[in-house]
C-alpha positions in Angstrom: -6.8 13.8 -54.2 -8.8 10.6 -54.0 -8.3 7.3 -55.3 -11.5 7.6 -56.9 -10.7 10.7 -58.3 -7.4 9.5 -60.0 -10.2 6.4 -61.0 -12.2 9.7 -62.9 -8.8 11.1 -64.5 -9.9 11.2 -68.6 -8.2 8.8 -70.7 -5.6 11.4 -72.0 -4.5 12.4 -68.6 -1.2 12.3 -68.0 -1.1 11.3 -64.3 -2.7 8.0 -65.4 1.1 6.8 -66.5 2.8 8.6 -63.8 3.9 6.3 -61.1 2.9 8.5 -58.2 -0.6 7.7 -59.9 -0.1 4.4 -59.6 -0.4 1.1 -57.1 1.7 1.1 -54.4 2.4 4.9 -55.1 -0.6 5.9 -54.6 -1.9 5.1 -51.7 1.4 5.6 -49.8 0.8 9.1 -51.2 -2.3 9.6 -50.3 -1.0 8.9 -46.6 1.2 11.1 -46.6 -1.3 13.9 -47.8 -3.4 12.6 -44.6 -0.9 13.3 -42.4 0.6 16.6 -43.8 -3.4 17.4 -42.7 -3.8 16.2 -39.8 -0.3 18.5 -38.6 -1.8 21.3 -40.4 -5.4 20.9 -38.5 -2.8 21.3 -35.5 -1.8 24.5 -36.0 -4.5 25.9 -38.5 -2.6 25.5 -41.8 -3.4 23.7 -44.5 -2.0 20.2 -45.8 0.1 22.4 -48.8 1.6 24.8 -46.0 2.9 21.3 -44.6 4.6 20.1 -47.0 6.4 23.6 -48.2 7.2 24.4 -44.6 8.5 20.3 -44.6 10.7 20.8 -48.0 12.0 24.1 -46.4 13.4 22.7 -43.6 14.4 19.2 -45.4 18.4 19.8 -46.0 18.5 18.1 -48.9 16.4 20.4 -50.6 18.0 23.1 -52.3 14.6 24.5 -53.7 10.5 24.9 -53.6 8.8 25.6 -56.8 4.9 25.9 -55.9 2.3 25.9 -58.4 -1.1 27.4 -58.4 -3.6 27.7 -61.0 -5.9 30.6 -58.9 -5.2 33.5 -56.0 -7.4 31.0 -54.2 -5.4 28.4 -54.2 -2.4 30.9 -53.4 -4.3 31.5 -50.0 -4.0 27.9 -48.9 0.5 28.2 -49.1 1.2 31.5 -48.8 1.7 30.7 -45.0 4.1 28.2 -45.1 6.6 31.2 -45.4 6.2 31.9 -41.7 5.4 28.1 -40.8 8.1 26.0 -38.9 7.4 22.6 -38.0 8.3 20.8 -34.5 10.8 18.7 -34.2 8.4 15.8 -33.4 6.5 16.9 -36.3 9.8 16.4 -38.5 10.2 12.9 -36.8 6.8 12.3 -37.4 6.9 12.8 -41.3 10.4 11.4 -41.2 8.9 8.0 -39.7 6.5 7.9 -42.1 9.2 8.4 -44.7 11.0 5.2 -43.4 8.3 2.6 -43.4 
């Protein structure tokens, strides 16, 4: 997701009221999505293996429900089963979390 992108959304969109859409939402979220890629490009996983591997671990979540609309984009989080993150890595997104 780009800012531009969510610029593009068509009129009817949905996401163009949601909050995570929205200024200062959106660019904190599009941080995040940044730095869930930049631990993946560590270890050769994707940015969406990340974040279920994250919300795994994360005690206070009692679920993951993933999404896809194609096999393809099944491919890019089907690892995240088998992922584990660092400790530091936890920190890492847990800093980010905090500021």
């Amino acid at each position: 997701m780009t800012k531009e992108r969510v610029a593009k959304f068509p009129v009817d969109d949905f996401r163009r009221n949601a909050l995570a859409f929205q200024e200062p939402r959106l660019s904190k979220n599009l941080e995040l999505a940044e730095l869930m890629r930049k631990i993946g490009e560590r270890h050769g996983r994707s940015p969406g293996e990340v974040a279920i591997a994250w919300a795994l671990n994360n005690p206070a979540v009692t679920a993951a429900i993933v999404g896809m609309r194609s096999a393809k984009q099944a491919e890019g989080v089907m690892g995240a089963v088998e992922f584990r993150l660092s400790l530091e890595e936890l920190a890492e997104i847990e800093e980010w979390r905090t500021t």
